[in-house]
N, C-alpha and C positions, 0 to 999 in steps of 0.2 A: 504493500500500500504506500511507504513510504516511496518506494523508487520511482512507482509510478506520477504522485504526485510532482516529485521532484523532476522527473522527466517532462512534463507536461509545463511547469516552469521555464526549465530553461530553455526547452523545444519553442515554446512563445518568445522568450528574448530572443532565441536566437534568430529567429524569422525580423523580427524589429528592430535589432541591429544590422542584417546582411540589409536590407532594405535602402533604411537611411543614407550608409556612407560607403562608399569602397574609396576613396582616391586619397593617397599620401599629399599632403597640403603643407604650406608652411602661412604659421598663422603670424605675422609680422607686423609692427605699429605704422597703422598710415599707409596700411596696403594702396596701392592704385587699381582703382577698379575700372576706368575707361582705359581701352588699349589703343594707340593710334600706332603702328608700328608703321603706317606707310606716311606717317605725315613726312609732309614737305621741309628738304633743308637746303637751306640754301646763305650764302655770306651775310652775319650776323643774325642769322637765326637756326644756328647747328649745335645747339649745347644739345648735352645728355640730358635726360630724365633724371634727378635726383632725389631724393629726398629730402626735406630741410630742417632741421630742427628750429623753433620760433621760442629761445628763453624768454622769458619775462625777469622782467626788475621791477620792483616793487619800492618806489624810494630809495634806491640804491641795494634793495633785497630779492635775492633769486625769488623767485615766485613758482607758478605754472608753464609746464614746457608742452608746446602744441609743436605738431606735424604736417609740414605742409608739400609741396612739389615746387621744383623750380624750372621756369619756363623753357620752351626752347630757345626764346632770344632773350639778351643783356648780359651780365656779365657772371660771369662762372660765381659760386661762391666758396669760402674758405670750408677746408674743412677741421680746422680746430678751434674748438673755443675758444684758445687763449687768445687768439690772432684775431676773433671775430670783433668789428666795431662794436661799439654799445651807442644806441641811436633813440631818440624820443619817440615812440609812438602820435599817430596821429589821425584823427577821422579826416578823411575827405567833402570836401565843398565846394561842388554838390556831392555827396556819395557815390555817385556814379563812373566821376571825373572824367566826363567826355568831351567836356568842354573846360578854357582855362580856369585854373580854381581862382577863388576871390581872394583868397590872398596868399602872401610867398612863401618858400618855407627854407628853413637854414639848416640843412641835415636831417630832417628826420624820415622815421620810415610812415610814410601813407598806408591806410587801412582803408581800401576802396568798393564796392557793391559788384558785383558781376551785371552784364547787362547794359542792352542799347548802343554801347560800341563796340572793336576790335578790341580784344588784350592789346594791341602793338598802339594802340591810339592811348588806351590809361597809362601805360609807361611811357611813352611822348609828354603826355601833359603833365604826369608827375614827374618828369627828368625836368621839364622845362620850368614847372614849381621851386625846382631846387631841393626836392626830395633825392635821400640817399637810397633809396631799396623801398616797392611796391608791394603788398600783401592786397589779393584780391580774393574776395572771399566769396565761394560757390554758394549758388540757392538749394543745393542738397548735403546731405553729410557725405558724400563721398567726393575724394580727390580727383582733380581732372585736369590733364594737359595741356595747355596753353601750347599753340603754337600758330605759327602765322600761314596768313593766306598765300595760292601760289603769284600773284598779282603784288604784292606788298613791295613796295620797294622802299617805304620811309623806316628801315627798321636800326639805325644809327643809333640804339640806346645801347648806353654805358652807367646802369642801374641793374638789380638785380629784381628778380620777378620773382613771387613766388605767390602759387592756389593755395589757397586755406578751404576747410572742409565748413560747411554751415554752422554746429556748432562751437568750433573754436572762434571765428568771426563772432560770434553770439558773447562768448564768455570775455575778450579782449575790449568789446567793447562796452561789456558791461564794467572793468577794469579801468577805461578811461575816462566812463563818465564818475567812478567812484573816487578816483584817486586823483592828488593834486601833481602825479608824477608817474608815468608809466614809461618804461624803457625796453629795449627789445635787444637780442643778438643773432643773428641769423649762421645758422654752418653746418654740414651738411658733410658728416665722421662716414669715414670710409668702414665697410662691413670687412668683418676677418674673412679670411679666403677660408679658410675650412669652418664648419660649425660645429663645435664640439659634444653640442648635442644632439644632432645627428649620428656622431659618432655612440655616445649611451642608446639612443631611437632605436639603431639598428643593433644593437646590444639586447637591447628587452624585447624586439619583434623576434630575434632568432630564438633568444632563450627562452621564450613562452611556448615558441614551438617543441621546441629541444623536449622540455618538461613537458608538455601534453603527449608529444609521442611516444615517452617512456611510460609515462602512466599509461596509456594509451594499449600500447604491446605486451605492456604488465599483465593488467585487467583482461586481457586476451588471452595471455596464456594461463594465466589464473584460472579462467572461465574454460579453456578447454582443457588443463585438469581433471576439472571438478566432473566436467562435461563427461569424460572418458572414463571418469571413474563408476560416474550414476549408469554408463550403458554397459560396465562390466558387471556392477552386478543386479542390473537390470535381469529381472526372471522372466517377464510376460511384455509384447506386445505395447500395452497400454504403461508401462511404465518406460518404455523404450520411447515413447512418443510423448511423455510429460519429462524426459530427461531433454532430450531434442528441444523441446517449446520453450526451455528457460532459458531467456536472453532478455537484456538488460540494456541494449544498445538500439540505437533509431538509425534503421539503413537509408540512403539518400540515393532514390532510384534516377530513371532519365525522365520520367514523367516531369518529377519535384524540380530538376536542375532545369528544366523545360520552362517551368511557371516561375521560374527567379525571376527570370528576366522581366515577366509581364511584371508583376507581383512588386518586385523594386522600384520598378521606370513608374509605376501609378503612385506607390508611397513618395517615391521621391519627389514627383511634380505637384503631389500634395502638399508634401513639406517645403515646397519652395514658392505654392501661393500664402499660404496660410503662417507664415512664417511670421512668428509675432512674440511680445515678451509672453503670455500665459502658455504659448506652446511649446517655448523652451522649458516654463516647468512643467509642463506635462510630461516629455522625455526627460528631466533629470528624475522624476518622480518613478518612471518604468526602469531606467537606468538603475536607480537605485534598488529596487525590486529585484533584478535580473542581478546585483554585485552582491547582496547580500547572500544572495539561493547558491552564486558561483565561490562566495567566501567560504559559507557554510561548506559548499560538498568538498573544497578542499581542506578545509581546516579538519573535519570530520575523519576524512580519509588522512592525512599527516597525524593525528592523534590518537587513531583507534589501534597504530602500532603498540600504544602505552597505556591503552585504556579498552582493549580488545573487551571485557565483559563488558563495560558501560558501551560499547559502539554495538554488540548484541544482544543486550537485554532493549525492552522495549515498553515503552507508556501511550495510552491510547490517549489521542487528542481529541478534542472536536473539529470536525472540520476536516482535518490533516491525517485521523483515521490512525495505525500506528506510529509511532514516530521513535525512535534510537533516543539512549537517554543523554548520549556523547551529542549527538545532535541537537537536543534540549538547554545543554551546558553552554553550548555556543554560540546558540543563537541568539541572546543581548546581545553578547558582544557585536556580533554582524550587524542587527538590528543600528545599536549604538552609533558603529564604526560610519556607516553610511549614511545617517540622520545628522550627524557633526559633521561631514563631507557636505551636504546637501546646504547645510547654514552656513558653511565657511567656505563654500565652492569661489567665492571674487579676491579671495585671500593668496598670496604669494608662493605660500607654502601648500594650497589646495591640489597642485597637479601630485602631491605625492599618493592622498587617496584617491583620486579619481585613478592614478595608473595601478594600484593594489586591485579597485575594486573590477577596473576592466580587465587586466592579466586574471582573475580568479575567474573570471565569465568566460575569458575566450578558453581558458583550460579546463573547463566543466562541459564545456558544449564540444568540445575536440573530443572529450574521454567518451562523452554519449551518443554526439553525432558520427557516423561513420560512410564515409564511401565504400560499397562491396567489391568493387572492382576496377582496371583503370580505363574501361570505356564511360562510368559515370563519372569519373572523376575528371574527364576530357569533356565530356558535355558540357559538365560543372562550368568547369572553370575555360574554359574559351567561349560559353554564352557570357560569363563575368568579362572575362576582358575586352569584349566588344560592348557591353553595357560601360564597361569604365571608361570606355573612347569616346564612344559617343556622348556621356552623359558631362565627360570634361570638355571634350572638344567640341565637335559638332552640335551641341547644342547652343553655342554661342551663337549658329547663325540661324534659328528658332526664337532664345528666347532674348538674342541681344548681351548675354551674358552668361557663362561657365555654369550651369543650375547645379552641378554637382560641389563648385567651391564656392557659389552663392550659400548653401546649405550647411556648409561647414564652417565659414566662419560665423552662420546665424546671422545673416544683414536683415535687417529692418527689426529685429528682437531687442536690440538693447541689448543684449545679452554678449559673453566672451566664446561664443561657436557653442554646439551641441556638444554633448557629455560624452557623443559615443566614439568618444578619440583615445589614445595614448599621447600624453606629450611632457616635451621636457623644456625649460623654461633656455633660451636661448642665452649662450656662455658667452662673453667677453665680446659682447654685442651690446652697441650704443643705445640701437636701435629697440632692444628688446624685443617681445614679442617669444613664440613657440613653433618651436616642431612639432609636427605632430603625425600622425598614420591613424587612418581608418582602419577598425575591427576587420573590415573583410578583406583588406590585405594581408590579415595575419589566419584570419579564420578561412580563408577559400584556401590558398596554398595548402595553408595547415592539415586539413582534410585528406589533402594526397601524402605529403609526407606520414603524419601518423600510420596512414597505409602502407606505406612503404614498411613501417618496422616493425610493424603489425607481420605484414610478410616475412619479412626478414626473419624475425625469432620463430615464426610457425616452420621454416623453412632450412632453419639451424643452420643462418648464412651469419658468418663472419659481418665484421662493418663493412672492409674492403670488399669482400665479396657479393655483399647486398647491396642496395637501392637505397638506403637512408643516407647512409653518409652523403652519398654525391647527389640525392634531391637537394637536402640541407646546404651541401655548397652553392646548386644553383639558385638557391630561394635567396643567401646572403647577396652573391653575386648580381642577382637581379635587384635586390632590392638598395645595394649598395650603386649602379647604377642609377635608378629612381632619383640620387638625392644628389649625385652630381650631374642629370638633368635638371634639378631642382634649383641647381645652382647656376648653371649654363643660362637659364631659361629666368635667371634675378627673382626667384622666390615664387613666379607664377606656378601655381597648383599643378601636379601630375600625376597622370592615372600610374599608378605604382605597379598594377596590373599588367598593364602594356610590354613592362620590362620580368616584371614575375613569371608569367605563364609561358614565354617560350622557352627560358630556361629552366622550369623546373617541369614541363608537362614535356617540353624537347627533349631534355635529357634523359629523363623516367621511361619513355618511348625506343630512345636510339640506344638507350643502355638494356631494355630489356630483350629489339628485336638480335642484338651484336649477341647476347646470353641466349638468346633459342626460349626465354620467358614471357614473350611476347604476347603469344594466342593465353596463354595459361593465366597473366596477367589482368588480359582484356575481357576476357570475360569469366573465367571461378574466382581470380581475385586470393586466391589461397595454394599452396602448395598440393601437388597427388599426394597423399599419403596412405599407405596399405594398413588396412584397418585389422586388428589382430583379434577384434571378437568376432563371432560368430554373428549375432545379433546384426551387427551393420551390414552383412553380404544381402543384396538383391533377391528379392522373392523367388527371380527364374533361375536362379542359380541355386537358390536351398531347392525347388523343386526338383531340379534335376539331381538333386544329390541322394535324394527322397528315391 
């Protein structure tokens, strides 16, 4: 009773997690969400895309630091604070400044309105002001590229530009009318070349698999034991077929790999109209549900090596029917663990439970969900990775915008992205911000690997000689790939997928047909093995013995 229940749990997260998210993202301060990759360059309007930092001074006192873009035309800006001017803020007059302001200005930086002219016309007019650097502020929260027309040719500004997102324009000028002194530094800190949390990322997405495969092959060979044992001294017929029907595990046919894809693509495009702050707690709320039931089954299972009678004696609950007394023991704490997560989730230190309570979910649903063979596991996972393409890429030219890193960083929620990530807070970066990977990066690969070792030990294959080791290398490798596209491509979202499934479904494939494992692979999914009891030979074979 209890197994079942608990099967029916996580079988529901796990359906709610594959759904939501598959694409490895990096979640960054001051992402840019409008892409112009073909805009026009041309002399004095070829700067890079940067990002800017906007310090406040406060009276002479650091203040609040907003995140802006810097245009493509006017003058590069520094990238260390120390070097960067300190300049007076100032509202524009008229707001718009599309015409000359009313009156002149001696250094400082202008805070302007978007709207009614060229970007290249409000830095003309505040060059000509005698402002030192333009802040123009967008009528949306998100950042946008300034850059000029192919016709422009007045574009001689030596000032720097920079977009502000709506509401930092909101909060600055609330600053100005409050205070009898607001000062600004504009600069714009180079990103480290390697990210060191990426480096941990891809540390915790292998080693969650690592550990679910082992439990995984464990619990397998455990079960076929036991299995072997109840058909040795199975007497009759009818106890031969209640030894046979006990399993504990959810097979994952071609039908179910079939309706991912619908199944996903309709959650997903739900989640990305409906995208709002009470819907972000509705999934931290399932989230939570789903890391508690995944803490539990592993905590349960790590402790009932030392508490073996408490993990099989048994208390009947309401509701929950029986339930293990080991299981009883832990569940405040789980309960606790994720209810404190859930309240301190905007907290600094929150990505450490949110990554406990997701590694415990995707290792609970690895140990019970299983692929049977490796034609579903190729269904599986190359309907995923054409869901992952499309739903990053080509859906841009649908919805105007990436719906699958729309969804992840949670835009229009208010919110810091959906729960159903792994991430690790970004190291020796200015900029801050997170890494992070989607559950079904780890949980779709996963499903083939555990398979693999699941084989392996049923098949009394060495590491070298099995399938685990060298899936495992290419899941690293592919996903180690992932994040130096990640990088190539400056932080824009990638289907992790894209680079996961041909190395690890390519390799599992050319390494089984090279071994002659191939056909045996693709469809039993399990080693021949000649069965030493009586009981399992075939009916027409006892009859003819008969």
């Amino acid at each position: 009773m209890e197994s079942k229940g608990q099967m029916c749990w996580v079988i529901g997260m796990f359906a709610v997690m594959l759904v939501i998210l598959n694409s490895a993202a990096t979640v960054r301060a001051g992402d840019i969400v409008h892409d112009d990759a073909s805009a026009p360059k041309k002399p004095g309007c070829a700067n890079k895309f940067v990002l800017v930092k906007v310090q406040t001074l406060i009276d002479g006192v650091e203040g609040e630091q907003f995140v802006g873009v810097g245009a493509r035309f006017g003058t590069t800006i520094v990238s260390d604070q120390k070097t960067a001017n300190i300049s007076r803020l100032a509202l524009s007059d008229p707001r718009d400044c599309c015409v000359p302001l009313k009156k002149k200005l001696t250094g400082e930086v202008i805070m302007v309105d978007r709207g009614n002219c060229k970007f290249t016309k409000k830095a003309n007019v505040a060059q000509a002001a005698g402002a030192s650097a333009i802040l123009v502020v967008n009528n949306r929260r998100e950042l946008y590229k300034m850059v000029c027309d192919p016709d422009e040719t007045d574009l001689d500004i030596h000032i720097p530009a920079v977009m502000l997102p709506q509401d930092a324009g909101s909060s600055l000028e609330k600053l100005i009318l409050e205070r009898s002194s607001v000062s600004v530094q504009l600069f714009s800190p180079h990103r480290p070349a390697v990210d060191v949390a990426e480096v941990f990322l891809w540390l915790m997405a292998v080693g969650t698999i690592v550990c679910a495969s082992y439990w995984s092959a464990w619990s397998a060979k455990e079960a076929f034991i036991e299995q072997d044992k109840l058909l040795k001294d199975a007497s009759d017929e009818h106890s031969l077929t209640k030894a046979v029907g006990v399993n504990s595990v959810v097979e994952v046919n071609t039908l179910s790999a079939l309706l991912f894809v619908v199944v996903a693509s309709c959650f997903l495009v739900i989640f990305y109209k409906v995208m709002s702050y009470w819907f972000i707690e509705v999934l931290v709320i399932l989230f939570c549900l789903g890391g508690i039931e995944g803490l539990q089954t592993c905590l349960v299972a790590f402790l009932s090596r030392w508490f073996k009678k408490s993990a099989e004696s048994l208390t009947k609950v309401p509701l929950f029917g029986a339930v293990s007394n080991l299981r009883l023991a832990v569940s405040p704490f789980c309960v606790v663990f994720a209810i404190v997560w859930a309240v301190y989730r905007d907290a600094s230190y929150a990505w450490i439970g949110q990554d406990i309570l997701g590694i415990a979910l995707i290792v609970t649903v690895l140990q019970i969900v299983h692929v049977p063979n490796l034609k579903v596991a190729a269904v599986l996972l190359t309907l995923a990775f054409l869901y992952d393409i499309f739903w990053v890429f080509v859906s841009k030219m649908l919805f105007h915008e990436s719906v699958m890193i729309v969804v992840a960083r949670g835009d229009g929620s208010g919110e810091d992205g959906i729960p159903m990530l792994l991430k690790i807070p970004r190291m020796f970066d200015q900029w801050g911000g997170y890494s992070v990977i989607g559950f079904g990066d780890i949980l779709l690969p996963g499903l083939l690997i555990t398979f693999s070792l699941r084989y392996d030990w049923l098949a009394s294959k060495t590491l070298r000689s099995g399938y685990f080791l060298w899936a495992m290398f290419a899941y690293g490798l592919g996903l180690l790939l992932t994040y130096v596209a990640l990088n190539l491509m400056d932080g824009h979202g990638q289907p992790a997928l894209l680079y996961i499934v041909p190395f690890t479904l390519g390799t599992f494939m050319v390494l089984g047909k090279k071994r002659g494992d191939l056909n045996i692979l693709w469809a039993r999914g399990e080693p021949n093995r000649s069965c030493p009891h009586f009981g399992l030979q075939s009916s027409d074979h006892t009859d003819q013995e008969k």
